[in-house]
Backbone as JSON, one array per atom type, in Angstrom:
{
  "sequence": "XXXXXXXXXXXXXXXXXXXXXXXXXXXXXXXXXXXXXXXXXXXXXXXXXXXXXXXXXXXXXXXXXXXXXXXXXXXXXXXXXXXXXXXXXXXXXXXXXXXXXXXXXXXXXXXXXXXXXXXXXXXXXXXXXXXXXXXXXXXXXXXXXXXXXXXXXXXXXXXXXXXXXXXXXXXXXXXXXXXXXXXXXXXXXXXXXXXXXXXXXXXXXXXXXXXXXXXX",
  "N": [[0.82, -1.21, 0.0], [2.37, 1.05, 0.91], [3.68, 1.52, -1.34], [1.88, 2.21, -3.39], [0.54, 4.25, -2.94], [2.69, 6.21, -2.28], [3.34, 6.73, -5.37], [0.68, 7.43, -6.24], [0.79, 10.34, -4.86], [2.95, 11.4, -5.95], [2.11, 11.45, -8.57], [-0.17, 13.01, -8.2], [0.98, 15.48, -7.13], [2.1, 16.0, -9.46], [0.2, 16.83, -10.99], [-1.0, 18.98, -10.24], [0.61, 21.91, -11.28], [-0.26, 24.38, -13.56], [-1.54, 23.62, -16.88], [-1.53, 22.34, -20.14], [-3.67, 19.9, -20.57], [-5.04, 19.41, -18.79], [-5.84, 22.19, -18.31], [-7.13, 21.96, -20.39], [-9.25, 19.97, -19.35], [-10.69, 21.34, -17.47], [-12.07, 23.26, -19.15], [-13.72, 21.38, -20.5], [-15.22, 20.12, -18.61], [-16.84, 23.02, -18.41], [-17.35, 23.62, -20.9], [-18.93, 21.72, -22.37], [-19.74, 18.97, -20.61], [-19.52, 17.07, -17.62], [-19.29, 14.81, -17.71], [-17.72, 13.99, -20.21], [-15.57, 15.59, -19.81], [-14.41, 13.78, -17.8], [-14.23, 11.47, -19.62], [-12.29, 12.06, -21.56], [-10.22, 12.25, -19.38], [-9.33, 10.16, -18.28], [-8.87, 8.99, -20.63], [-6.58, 10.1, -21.05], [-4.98, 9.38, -18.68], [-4.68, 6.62, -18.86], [-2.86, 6.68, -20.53], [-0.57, 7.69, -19.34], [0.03, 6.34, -17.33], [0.82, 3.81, -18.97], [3.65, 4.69, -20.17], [4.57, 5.47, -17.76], [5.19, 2.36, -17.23], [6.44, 1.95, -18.95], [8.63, 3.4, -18.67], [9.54, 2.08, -16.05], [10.13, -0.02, -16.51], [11.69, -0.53, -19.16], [14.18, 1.12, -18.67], [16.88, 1.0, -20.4], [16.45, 0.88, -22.77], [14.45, 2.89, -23.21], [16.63, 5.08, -23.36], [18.49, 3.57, -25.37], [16.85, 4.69, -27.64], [16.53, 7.35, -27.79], [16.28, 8.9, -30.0], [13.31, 8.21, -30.59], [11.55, 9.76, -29.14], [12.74, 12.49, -29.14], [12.05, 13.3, -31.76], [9.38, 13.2, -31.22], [9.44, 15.08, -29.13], [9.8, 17.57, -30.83], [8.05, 17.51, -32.94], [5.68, 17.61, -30.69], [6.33, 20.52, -29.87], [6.22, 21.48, -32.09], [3.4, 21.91, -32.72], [1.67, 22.38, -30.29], [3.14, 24.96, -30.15], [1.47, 26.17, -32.57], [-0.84, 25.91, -31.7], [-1.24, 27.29, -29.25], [-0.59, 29.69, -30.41], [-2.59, 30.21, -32.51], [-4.82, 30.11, -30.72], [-4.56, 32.69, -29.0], [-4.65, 34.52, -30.64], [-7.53, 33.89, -31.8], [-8.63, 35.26, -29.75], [-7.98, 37.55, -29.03], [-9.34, 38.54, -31.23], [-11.61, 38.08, -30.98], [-15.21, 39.93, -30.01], [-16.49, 41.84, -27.52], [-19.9, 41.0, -27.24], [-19.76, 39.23, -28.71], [-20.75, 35.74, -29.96], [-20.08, 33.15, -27.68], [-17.55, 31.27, -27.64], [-16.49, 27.64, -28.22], [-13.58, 26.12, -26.57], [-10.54, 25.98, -28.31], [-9.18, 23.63, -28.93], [-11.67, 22.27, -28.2], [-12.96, 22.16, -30.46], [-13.87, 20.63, -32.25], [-14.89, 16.94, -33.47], [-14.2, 14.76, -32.51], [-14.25, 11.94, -30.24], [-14.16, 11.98, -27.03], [-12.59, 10.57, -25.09], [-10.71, 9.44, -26.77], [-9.37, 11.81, -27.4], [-8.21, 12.43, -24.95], [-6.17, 10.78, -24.93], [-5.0, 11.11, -26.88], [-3.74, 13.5, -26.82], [-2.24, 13.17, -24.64], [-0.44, 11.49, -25.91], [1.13, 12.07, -27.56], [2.65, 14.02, -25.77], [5.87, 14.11, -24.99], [6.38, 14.57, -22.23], [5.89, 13.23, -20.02], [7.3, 11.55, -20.07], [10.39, 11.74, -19.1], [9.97, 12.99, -16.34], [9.0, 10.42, -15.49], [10.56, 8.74, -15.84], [12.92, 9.76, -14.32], [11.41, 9.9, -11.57], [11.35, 7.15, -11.56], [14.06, 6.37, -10.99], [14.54, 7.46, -8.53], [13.17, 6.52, -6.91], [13.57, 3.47, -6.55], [16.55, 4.22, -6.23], [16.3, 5.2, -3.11], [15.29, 2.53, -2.62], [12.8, 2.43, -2.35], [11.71, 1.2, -3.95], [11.71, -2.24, -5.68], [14.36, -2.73, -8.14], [12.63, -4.06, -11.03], [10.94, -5.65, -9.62], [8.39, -6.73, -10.31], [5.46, -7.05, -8.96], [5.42, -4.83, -7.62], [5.79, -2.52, -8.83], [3.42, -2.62, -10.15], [1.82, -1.76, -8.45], [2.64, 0.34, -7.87], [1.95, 1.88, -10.26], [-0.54, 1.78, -10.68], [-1.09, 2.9, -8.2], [-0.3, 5.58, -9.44], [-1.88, 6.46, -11.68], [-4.32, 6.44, -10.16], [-3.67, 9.07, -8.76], [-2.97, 10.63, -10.91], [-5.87, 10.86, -12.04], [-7.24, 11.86, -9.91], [-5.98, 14.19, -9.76], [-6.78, 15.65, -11.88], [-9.94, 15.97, -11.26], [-9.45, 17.99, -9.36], [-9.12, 20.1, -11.19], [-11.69, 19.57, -13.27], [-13.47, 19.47, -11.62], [-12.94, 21.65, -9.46], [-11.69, 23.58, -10.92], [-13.67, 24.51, -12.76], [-15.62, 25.49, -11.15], [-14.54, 27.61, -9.72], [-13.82, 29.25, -12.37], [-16.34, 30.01, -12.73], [-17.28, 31.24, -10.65], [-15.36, 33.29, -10.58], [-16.22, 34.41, -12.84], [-15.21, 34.37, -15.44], [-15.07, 34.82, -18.94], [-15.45, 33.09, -22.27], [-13.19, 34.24, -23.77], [-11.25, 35.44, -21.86], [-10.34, 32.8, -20.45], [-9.38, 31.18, -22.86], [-7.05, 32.81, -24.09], [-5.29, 32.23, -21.42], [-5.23, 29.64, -22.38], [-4.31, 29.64, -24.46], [-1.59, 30.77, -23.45], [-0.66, 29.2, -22.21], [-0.02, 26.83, -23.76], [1.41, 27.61, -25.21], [3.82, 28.49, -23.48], [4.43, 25.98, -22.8], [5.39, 24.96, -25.09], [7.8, 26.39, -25.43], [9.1, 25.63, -23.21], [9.77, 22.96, -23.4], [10.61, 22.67, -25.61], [13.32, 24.19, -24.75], [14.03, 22.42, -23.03], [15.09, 20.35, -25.2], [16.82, 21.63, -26.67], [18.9, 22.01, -24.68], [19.12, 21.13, -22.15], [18.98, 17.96, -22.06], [17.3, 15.4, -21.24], [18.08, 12.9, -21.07], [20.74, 13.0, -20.62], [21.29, 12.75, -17.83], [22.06, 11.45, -14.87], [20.72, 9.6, -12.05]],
  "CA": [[0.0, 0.0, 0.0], [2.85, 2.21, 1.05], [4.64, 1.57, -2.73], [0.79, 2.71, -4.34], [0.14, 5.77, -2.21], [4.07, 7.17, -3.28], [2.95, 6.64, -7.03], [-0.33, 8.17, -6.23], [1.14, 11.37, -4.03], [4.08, 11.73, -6.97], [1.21, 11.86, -9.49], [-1.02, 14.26, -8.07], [1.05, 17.07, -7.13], [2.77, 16.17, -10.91], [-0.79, 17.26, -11.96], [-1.32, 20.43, -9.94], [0.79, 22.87, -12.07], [-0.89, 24.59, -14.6], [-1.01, 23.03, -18.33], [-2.66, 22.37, -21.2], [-4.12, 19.39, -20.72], [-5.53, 19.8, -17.09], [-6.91, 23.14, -18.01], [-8.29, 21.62, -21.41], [-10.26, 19.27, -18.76], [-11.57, 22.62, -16.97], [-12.82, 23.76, -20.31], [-14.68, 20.48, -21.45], [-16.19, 20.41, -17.77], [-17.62, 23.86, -18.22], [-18.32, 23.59, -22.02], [-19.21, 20.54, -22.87], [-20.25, 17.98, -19.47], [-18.03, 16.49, -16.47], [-19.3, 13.01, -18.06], [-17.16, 14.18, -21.3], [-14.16, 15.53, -19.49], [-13.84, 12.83, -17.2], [-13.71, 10.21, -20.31], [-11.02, 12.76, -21.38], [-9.27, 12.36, -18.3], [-9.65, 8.59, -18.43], [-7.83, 8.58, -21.76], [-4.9, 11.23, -19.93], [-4.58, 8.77, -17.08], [-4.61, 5.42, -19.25], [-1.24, 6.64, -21.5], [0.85, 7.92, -18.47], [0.35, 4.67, -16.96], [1.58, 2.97, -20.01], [4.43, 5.39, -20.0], [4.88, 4.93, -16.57], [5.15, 1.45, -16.91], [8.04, 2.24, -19.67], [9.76, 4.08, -18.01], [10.26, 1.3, -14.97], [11.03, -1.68, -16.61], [12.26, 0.04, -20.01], [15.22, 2.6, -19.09], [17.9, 1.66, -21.32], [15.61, 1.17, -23.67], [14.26, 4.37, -24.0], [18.01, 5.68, -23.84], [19.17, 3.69, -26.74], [15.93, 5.09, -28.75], [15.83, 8.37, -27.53], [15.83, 9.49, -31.23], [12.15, 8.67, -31.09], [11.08, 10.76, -27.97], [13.72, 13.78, -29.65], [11.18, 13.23, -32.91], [7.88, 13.52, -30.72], [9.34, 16.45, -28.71], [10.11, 18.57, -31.72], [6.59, 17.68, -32.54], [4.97, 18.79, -29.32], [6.88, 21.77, -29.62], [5.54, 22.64, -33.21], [1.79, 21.41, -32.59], [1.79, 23.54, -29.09], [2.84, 26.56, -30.65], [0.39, 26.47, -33.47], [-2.24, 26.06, -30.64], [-1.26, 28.6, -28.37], [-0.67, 31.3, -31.06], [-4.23, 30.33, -32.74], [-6.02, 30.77, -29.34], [-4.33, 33.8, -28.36], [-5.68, 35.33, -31.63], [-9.68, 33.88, -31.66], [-9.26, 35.55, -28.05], [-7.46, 38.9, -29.31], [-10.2, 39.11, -32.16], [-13.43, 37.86, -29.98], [-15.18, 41.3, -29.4], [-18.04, 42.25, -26.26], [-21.1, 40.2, -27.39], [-19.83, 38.02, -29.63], [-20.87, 34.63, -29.26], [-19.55, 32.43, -27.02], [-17.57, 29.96, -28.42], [-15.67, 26.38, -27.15], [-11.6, 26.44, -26.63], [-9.62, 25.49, -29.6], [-8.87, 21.83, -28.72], [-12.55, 21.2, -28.05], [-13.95, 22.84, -31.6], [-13.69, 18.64, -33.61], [-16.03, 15.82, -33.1], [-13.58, 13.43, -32.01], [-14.56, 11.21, -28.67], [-12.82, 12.5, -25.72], [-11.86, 9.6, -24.42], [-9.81, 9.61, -27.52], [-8.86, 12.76, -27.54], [-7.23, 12.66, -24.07], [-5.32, 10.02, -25.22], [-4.26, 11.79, -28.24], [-3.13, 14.7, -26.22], [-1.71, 12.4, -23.84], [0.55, 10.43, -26.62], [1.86, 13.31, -28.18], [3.47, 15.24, -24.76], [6.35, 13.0, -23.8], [7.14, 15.58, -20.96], [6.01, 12.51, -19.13], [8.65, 10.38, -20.22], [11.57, 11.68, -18.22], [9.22, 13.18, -15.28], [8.63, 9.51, -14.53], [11.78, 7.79, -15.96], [13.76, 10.72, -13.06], [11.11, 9.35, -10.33], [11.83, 5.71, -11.08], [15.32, 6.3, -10.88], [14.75, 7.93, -7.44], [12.15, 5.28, -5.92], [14.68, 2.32, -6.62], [17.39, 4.32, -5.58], [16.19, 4.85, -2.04], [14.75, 1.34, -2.1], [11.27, 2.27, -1.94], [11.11, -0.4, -5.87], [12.91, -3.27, -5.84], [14.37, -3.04, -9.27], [12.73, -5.94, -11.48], [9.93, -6.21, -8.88], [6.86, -6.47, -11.18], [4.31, -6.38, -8.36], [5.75, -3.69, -6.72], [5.6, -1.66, -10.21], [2.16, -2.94, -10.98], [1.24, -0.82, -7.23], [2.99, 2.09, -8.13], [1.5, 2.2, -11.69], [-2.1, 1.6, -10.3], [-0.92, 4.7, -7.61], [0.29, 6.93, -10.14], [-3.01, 6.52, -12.07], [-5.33, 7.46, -9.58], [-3.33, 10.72, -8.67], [-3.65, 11.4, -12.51], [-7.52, 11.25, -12.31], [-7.45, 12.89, -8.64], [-5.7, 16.09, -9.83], [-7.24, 15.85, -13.07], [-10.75, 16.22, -10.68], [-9.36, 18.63, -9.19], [-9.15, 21.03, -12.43], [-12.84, 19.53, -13.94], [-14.46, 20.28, -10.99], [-13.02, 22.6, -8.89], [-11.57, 25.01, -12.17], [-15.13, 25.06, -13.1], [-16.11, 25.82, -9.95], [-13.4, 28.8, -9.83], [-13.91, 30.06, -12.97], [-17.81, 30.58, -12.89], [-16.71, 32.21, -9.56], [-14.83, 34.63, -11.4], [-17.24, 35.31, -13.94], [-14.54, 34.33, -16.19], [-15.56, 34.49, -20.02], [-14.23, 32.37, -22.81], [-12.25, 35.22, -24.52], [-10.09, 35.27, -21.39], [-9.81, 31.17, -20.88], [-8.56, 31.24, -24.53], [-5.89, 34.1, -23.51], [-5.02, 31.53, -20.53], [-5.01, 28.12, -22.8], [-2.48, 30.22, -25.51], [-0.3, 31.29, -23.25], [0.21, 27.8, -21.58], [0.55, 26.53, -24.78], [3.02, 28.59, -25.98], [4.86, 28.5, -22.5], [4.75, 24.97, -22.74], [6.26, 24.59, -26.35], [9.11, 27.12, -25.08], [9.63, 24.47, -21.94], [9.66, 21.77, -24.11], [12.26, 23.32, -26.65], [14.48, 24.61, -24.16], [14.77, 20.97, -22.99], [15.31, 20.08, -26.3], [18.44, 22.82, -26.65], [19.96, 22.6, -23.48], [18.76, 19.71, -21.02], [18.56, 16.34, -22.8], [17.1, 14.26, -19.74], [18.55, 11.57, -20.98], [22.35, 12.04, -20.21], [21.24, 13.03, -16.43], [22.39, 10.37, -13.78], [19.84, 10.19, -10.69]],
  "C": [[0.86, 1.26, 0.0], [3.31, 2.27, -0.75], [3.14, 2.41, -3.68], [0.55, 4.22, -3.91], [1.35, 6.62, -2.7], [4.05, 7.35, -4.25], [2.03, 8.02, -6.77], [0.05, 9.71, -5.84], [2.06, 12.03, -5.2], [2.89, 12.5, -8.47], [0.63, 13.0, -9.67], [-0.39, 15.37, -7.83], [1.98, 17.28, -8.67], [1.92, 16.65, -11.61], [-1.27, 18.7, -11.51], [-0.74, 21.75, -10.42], [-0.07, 23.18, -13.04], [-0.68, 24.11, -15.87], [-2.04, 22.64, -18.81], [-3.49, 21.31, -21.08], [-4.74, 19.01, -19.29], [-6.55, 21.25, -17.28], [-7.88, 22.7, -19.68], [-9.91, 20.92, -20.74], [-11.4, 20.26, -18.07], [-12.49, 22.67, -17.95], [-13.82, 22.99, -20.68], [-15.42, 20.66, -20.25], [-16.96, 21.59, -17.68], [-18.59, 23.89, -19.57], [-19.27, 23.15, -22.77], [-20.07, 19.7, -22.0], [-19.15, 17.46, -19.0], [-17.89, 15.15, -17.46], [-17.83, 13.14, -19.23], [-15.4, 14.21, -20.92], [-13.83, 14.59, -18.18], [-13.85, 11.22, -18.19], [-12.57, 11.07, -20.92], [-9.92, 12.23, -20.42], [-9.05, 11.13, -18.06], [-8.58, 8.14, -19.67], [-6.38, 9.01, -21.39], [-3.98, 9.87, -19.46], [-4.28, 7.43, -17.81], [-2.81, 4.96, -19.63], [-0.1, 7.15, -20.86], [0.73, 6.88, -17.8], [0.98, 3.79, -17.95], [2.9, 3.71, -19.88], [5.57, 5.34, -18.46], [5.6, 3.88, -16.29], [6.3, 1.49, -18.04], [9.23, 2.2, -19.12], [10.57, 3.19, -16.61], [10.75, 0.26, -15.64], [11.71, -1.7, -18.29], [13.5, 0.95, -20.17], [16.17, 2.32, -20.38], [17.66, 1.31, -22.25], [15.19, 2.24, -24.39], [15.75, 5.17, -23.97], [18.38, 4.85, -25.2], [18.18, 3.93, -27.84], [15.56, 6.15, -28.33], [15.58, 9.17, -28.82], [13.84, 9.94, -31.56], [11.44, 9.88, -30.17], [11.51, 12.17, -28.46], [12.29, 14.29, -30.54], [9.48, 13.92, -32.62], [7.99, 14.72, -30.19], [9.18, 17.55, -29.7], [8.15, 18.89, -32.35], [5.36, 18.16, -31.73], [4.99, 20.14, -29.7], [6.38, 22.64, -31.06], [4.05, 22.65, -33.04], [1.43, 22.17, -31.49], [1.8, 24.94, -29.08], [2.04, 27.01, -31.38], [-0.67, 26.59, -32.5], [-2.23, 26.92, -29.77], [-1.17, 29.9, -29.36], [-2.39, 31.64, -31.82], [-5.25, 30.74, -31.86], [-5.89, 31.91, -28.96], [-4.71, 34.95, -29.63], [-7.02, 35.49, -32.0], [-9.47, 34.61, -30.63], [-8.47, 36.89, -28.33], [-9.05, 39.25, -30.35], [-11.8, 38.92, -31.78], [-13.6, 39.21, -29.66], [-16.04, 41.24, -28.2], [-18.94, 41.68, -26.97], [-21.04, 39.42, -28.18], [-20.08, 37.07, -29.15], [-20.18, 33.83, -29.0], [-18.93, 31.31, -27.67], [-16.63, 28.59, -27.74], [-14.0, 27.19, -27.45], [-11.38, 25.92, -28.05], [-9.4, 24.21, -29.84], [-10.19, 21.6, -28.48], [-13.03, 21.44, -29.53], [-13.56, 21.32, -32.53], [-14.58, 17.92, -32.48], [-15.39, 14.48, -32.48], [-13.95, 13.16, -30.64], [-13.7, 11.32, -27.93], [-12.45, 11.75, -25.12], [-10.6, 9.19, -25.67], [-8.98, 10.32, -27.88], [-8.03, 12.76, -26.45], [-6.35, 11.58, -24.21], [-4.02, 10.19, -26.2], [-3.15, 12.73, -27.46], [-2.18, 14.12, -25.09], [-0.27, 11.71, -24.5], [1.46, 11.06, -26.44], [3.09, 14.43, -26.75], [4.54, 13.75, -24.1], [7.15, 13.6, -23.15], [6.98, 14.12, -19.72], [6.73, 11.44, -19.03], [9.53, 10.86, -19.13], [10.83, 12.5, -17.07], [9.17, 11.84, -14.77], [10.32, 8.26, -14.61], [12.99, 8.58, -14.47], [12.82, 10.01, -11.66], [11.56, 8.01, -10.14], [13.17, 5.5, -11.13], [15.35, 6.48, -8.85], [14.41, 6.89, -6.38], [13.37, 3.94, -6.16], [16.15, 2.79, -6.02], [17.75, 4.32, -3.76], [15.6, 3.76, -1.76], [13.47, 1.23, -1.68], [10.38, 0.98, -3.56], [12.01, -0.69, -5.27], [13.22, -3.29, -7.32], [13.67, -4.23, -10.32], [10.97, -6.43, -11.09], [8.56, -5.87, -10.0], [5.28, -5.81, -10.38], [4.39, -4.85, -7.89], [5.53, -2.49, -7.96], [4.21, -1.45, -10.65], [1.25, -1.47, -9.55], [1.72, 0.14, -7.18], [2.49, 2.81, -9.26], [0.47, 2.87, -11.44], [-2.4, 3.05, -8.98], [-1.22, 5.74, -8.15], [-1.24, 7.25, -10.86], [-4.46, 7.08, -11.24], [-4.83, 8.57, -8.63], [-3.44, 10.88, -9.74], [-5.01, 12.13, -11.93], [-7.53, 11.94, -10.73], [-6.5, 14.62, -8.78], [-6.47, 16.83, -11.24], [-9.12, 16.35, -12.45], [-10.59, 17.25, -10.57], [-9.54, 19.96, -9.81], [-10.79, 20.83, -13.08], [-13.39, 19.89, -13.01], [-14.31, 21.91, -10.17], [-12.54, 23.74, -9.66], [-12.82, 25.28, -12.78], [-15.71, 25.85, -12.5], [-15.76, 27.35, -10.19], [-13.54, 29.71, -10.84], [-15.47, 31.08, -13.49], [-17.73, 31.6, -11.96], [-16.4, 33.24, -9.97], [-15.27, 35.58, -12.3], [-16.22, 35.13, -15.54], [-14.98, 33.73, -17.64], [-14.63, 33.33, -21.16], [-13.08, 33.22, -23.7], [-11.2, 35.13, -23.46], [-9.73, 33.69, -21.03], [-8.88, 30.6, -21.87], [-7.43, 31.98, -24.52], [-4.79, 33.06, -22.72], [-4.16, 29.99, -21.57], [-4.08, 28.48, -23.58], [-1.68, 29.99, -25.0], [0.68, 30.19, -22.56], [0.59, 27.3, -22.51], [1.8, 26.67, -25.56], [3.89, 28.48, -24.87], [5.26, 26.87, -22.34], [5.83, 24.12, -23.78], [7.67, 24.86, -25.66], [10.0, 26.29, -24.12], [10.64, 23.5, -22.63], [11.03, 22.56, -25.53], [13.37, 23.62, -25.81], [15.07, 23.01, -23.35], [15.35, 20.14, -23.79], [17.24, 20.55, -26.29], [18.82, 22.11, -25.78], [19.33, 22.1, -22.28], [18.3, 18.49, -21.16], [18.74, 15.53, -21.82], [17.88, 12.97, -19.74], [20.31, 10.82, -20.42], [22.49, 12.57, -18.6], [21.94, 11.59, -16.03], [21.61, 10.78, -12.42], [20.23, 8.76, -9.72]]
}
């Protein structure tokens, strides 16, 4: 129990920063229905558990193929910026009574339980976020290297801190932003600028912090 709860605890405050795909879940819970963004958040939570589960019993694996992760970042990093500079322009050119319209990532018909999966593939910020924890948890001996069960209860952790911070944002950023009175012209302002601050992240790790030749 203690090895699932350290997953779980690692997870959730890994989900309490701000970002695009946490405040996309806000957005579908206000725009759309919780039911919607919690099969969203269902798809989120499915592909960092797979990832997860990479990253423990995969390392020098994904080191001798970090080419493909390089390939996906550069990706992120162009697909991110196109989405934050598009939103931060519908939300520069939205005037006073125009009508209301969804975020940018919800405006397609695709099934959100597919979609958070999509959005989920595509960011592998969670590659070395979890490949750096399972370096750490085995180092102080909280994994037994190898140990399958012990992996399978940190997986099954990490997963429900996903969907418990991912709550956190569908209900209580709903909550918060009706509070505020907050329209979607500024939301859209908000979802750009993470976007775009996220690309910039995500490139500058690119440049000038390639996780991969760390030692933890």
């Amino acid at each position: 129990m203690g090895i699932a709860l350290a997953g779980l605890l690692i997870s959730f405050l890994g989900q309490l920063p701000f970002g695009n795909m946490n405040l996309a879940a806000t957005q579908m819970g206000m725009q759309e229905s919780y039911s919607k963004a919690w099969q969203y958040g269902v798809g989120i939570t499915i592909v960092e558990m797979i990832y997860l589960r990479i990253s423990l019993t995969g390392m020098s694996w994904i080191i001798e193929h970090k080419i493909i992760f390089e390939i996906m970042g550069w990706l992120t990093v162009a697909l991110f910026l196109i989405l934050g500079i598009v939103s931060v322009v519908k939300a520069y050119k939205q005037k006073a009574g125009d009508k209301e319209e969804k975020g940018l990532l919800l405006r397609n018909n695709m099934n959100r339980f597919l979609l958070g999966i999509s959005m989920s593939a595509i960011n592998p910020v969670q590659i070395p976020f979890w490949f750096i924890w399972a370096n750490i948890m085995v180092q102080r001996n909280v994994l037994t290297a190898g140990n399958n069960t012990q992996y399978l209860f940190f997986t099954l952790g990490a997963g429900l801190g996903t969907l418990a911070g991912l709550a956190l944002y569908i209900h209580g950023g709903s909550w918060l932003i009706k509070k505020l009175k907050a329209g979607n012209k500024t939301i859209n302002y908000i979802m750009g600028g993470i976007f775009i601050v996220t690309a910039l992240i995500q490139l500058y790790k690119i440049l000038f912090d390639p996780w991969t030749k760390k030692t933890y």
